[in-house]
C-alpha positions as a Markdown table, in Angstrom:
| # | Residue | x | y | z |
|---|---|---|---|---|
| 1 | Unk | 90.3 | 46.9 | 69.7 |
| 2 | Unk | 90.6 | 49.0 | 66.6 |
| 3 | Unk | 87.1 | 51.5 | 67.8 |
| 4 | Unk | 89.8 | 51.6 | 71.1 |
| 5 | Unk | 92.8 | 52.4 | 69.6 |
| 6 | Unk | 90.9 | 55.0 | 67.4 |
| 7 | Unk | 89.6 | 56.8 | 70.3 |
| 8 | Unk | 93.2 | 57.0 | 71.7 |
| 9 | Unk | 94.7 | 58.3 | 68.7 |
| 10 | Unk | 91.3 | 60.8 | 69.1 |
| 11 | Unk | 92.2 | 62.0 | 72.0 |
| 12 | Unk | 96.0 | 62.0 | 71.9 |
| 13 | Unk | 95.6 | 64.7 | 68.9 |
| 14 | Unk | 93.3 | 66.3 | 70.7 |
| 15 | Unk | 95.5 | 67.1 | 73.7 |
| 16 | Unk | 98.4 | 68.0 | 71.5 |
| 17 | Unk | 96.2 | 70.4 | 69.4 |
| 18 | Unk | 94.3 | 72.0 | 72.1 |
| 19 | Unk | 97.4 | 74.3 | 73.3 |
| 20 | Unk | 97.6 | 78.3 | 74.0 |
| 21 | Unk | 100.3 | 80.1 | 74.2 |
| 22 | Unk | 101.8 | 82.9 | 76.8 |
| 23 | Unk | 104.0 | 85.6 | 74.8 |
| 24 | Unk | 107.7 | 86.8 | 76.1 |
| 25 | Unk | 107.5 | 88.9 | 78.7 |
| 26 | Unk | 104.1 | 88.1 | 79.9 |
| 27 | Unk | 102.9 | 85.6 | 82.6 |
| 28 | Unk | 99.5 | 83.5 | 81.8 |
| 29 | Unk | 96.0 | 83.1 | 84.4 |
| 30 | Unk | 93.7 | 80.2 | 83.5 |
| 31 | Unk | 90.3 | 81.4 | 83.3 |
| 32 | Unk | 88.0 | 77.7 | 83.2 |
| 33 | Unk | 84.9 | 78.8 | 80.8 |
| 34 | Unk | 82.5 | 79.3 | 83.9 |
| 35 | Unk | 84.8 | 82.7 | 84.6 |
| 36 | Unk | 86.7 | 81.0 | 87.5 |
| 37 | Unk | 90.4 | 81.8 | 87.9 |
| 38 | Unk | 92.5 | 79.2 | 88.6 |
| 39 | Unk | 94.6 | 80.5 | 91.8 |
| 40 | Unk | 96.8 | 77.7 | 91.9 |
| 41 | Unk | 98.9 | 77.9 | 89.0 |
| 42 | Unk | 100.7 | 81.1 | 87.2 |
| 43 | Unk | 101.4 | 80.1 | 83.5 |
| 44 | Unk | 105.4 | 81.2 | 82.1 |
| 45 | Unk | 105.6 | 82.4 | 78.3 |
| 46 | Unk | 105.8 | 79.5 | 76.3 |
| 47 | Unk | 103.4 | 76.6 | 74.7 |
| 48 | Unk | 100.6 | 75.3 | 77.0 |
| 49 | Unk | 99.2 | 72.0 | 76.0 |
| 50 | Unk | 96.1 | 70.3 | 77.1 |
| 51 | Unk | 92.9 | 69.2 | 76.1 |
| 52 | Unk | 91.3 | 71.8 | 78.7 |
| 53 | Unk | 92.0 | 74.7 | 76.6 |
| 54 | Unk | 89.3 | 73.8 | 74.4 |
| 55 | Unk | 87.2 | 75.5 | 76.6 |
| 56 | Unk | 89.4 | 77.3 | 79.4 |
| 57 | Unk | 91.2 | 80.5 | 78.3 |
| 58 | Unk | 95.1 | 82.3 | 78.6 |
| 59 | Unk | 94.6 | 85.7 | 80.2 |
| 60 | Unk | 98.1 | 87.1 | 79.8 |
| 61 | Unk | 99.7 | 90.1 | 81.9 |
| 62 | Unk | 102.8 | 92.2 | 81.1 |
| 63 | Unk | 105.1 | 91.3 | 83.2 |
| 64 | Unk | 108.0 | 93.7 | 82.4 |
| 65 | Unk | 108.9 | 96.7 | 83.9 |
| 66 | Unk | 107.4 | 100.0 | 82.9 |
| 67 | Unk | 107.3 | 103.3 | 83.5 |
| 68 | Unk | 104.7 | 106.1 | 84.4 |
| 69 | Unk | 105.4 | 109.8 | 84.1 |
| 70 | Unk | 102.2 | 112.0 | 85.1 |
| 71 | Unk | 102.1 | 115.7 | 86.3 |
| 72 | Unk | 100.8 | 116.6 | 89.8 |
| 73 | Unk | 100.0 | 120.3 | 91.3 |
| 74 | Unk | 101.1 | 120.8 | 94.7 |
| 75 | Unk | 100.7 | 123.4 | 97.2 |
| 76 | Unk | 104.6 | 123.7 | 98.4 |
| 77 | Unk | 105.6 | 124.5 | 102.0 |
| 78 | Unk | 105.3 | 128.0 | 101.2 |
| 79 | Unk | 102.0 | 127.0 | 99.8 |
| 80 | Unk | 102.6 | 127.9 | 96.7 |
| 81 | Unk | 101.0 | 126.0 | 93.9 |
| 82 | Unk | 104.3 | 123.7 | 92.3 |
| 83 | Unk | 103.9 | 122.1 | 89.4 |
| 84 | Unk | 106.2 | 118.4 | 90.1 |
| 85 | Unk | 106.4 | 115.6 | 87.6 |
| 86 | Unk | 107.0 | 112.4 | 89.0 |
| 87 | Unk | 108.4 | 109.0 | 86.9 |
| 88 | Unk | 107.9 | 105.5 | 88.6 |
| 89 | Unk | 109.1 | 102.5 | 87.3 |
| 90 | Unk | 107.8 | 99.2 | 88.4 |
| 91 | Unk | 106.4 | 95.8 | 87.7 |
| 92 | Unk | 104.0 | 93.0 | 88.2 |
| 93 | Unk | 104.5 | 90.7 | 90.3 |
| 94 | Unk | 104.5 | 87.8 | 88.3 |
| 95 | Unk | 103.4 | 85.0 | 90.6 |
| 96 | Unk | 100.7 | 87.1 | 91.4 |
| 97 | Unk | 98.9 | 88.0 | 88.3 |
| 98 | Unk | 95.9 | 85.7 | 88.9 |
| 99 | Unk | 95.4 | 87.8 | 91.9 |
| 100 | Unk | 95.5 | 90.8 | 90.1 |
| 101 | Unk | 93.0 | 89.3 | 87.5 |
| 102 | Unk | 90.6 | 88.3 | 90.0 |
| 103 | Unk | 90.7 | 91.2 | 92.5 |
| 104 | Unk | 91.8 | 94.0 | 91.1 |
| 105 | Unk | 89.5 | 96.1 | 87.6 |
| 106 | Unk | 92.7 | 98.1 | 86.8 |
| 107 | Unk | 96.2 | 98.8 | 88.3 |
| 108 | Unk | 97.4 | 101.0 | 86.8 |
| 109 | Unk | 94.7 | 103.5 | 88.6 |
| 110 | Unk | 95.6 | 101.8 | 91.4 |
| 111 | Unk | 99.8 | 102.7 | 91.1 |
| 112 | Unk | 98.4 | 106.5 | 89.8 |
| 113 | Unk | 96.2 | 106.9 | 93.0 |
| 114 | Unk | 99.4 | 105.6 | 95.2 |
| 115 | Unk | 101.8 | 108.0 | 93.1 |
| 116 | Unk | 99.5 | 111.5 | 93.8 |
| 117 | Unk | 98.9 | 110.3 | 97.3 |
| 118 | Unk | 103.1 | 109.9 | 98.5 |
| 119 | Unk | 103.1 | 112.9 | 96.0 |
| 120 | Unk | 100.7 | 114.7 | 98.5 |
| 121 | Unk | 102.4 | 113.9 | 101.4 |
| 122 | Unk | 105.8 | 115.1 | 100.7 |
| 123 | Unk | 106.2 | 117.7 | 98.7 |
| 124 | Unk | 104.2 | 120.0 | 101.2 |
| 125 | Unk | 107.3 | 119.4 | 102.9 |
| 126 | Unk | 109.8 | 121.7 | 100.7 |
| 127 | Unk | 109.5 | 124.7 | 99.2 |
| 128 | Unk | 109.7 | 124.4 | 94.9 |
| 129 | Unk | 113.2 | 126.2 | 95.0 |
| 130 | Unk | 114.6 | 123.3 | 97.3 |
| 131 | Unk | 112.9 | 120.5 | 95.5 |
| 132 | Unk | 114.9 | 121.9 | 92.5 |
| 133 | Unk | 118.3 | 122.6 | 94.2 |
| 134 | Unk | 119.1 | 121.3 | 97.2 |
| 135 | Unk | 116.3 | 118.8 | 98.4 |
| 136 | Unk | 115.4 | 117.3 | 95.3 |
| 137 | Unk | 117.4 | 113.8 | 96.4 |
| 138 | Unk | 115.9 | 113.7 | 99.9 |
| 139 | Unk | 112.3 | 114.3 | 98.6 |
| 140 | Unk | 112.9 | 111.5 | 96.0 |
| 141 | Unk | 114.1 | 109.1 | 99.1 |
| 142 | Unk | 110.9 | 109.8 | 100.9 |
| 143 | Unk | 108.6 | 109.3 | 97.8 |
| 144 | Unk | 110.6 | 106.0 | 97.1 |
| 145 | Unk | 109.8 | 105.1 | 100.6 |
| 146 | Unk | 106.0 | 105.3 | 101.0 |
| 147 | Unk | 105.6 | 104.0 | 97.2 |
| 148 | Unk | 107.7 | 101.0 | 97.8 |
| 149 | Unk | 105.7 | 99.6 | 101.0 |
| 150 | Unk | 102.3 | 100.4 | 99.2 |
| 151 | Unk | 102.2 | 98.8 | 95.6 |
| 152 | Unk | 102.8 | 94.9 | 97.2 |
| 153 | Unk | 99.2 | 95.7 | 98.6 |
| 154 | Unk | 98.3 | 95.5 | 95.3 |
| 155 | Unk | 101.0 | 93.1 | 93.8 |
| 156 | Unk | 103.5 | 95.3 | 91.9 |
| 157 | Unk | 106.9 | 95.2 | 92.6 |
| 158 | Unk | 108.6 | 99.1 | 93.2 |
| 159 | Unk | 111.9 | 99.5 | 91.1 |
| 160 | Unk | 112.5 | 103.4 | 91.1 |
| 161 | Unk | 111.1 | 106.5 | 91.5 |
| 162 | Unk | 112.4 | 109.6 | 90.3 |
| 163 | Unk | 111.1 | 113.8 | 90.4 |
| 164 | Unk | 112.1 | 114.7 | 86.7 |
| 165 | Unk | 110.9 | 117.8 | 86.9 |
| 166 | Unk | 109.2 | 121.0 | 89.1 |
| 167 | Unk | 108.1 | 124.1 | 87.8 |
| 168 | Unk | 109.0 | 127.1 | 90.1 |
| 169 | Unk | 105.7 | 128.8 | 90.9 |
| 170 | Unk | 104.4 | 131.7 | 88.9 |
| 171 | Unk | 104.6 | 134.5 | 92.2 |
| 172 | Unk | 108.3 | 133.1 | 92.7 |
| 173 | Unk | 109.2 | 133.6 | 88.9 |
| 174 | Unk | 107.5 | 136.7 | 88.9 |
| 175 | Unk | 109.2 | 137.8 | 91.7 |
| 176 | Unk | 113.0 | 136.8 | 90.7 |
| 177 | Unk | 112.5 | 138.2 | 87.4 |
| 178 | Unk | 111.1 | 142.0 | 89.2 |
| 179 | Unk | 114.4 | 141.1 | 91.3 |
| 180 | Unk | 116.4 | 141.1 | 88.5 |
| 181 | Unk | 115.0 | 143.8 | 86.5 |
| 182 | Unk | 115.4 | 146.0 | 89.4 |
| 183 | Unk | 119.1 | 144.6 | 89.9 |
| 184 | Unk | 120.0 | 145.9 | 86.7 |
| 185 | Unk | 118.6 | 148.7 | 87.1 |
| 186 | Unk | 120.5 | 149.6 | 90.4 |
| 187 | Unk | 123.5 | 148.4 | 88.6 |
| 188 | Unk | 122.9 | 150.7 | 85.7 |
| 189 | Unk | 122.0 | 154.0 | 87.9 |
| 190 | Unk | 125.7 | 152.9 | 89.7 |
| 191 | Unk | 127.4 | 153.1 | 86.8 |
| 192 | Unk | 126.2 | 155.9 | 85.7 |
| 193 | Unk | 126.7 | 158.1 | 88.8 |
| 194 | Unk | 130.8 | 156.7 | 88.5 |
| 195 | Unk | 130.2 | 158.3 | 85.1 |
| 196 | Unk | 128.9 | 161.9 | 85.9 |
| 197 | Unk | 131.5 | 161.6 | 89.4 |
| 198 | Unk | 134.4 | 160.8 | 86.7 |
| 199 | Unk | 133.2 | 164.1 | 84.4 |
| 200 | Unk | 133.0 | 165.8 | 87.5 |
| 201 | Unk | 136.4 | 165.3 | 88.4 |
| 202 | Unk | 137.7 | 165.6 | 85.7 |
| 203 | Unk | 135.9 | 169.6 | 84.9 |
| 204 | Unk | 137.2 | 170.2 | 88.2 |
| 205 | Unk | 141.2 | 169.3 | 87.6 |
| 206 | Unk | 140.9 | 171.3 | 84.0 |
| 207 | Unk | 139.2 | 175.0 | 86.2 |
């Protein structure tokens, strides 16, 4: 009775010792020592007891939302080459982790990849001075759009996308700033033919 009771005790401390934990803002996979992933369960932060995790193992996943920024080069409609930078926010999906752990060798090439591709397809569709002015919203819209039905293939949950910044092309730059140097220019050569008209006049009222 006593060699009974002992191995009780035994074993009771064992299950209460053997535990693993899953930190806040993470979600947990149970990965059995043979490298299997268990597909059935998704583990919330917290304590996890249970004699298996002498020998089974937490895989955690950051389950909170984040946010890439990353710089593309474009050709515009004009095809000009357009510098564009593009900021998604997004998240695991967090029922889905063990999923990602067994399919997938790393998301976040996967998100990048999805990002350049909507990237690609859209901006071709404005010219840099609209994406900056007056197109910049609609552009977003579209992005938001193709990004949003693509990342569930891969089990990430779409939260926002947004086009912080585009460079205007170097010819367009170069061009506005010719422009304007020439503008002032024209201006100046105005004024000063008001000028010499104004000392004309004025030579002519004093004969």
């Amino acid at each position: 009775m006593k060699k009974v009771l002992g191995l009780v005790v035994v074993l009771l401390a064992l299950s209460f010792g053997s535990c693993t934990t899953v930190d806040s803002g993470h979600a947990g996979v149970e990965v059995s020592w043979g490298g299997e992933t268990n597909m059935n369960a998704v583990y919330n932060e917290g304590m996890s007891t249970g004699i298996h995790w002498i020998w089974d193992d937490m895989v955690e996943y950051d389950v909170r939302e984040k946010t890439l920024v990353e710089r593309f080069e474009f050709n515009d409609k004009d095809n000009m080459v357009t510098k564009v930078e593009l900021a998604l926010d997004y998240r695991l999906d967090r029922n889905k982790v063990n999923f990602i752990h067994k399919e997938i060798s790393d998301i976040e090439i996967k998100i990048l990849k999805t990002l350049k591709s909507a990237g690609k397809e859209v901006v071709p569709q404005y010219s840099a001075i609209e994406l900056n002015i007056t197109k910049r919203n609609e552009a977003e819209a579209k992005l938001a759009r193709i990004i949003a039905d693509e990342l569930p293939e891969f089990y990430v949950t779409f939260a926002r996308l947004q086009m912080t910044d585009v460079d205007i092309p170097l010819e367009v730059s170069r061009l506005a700033t010719e422009t304007a140097v020439q503008l002032g220019r024209n201006e100046l050569a105005k004024k000063e033919r008001s000028r010499t008209n104004r000392i004309s006049k004025s030579s002519s009222c004093k004969i």
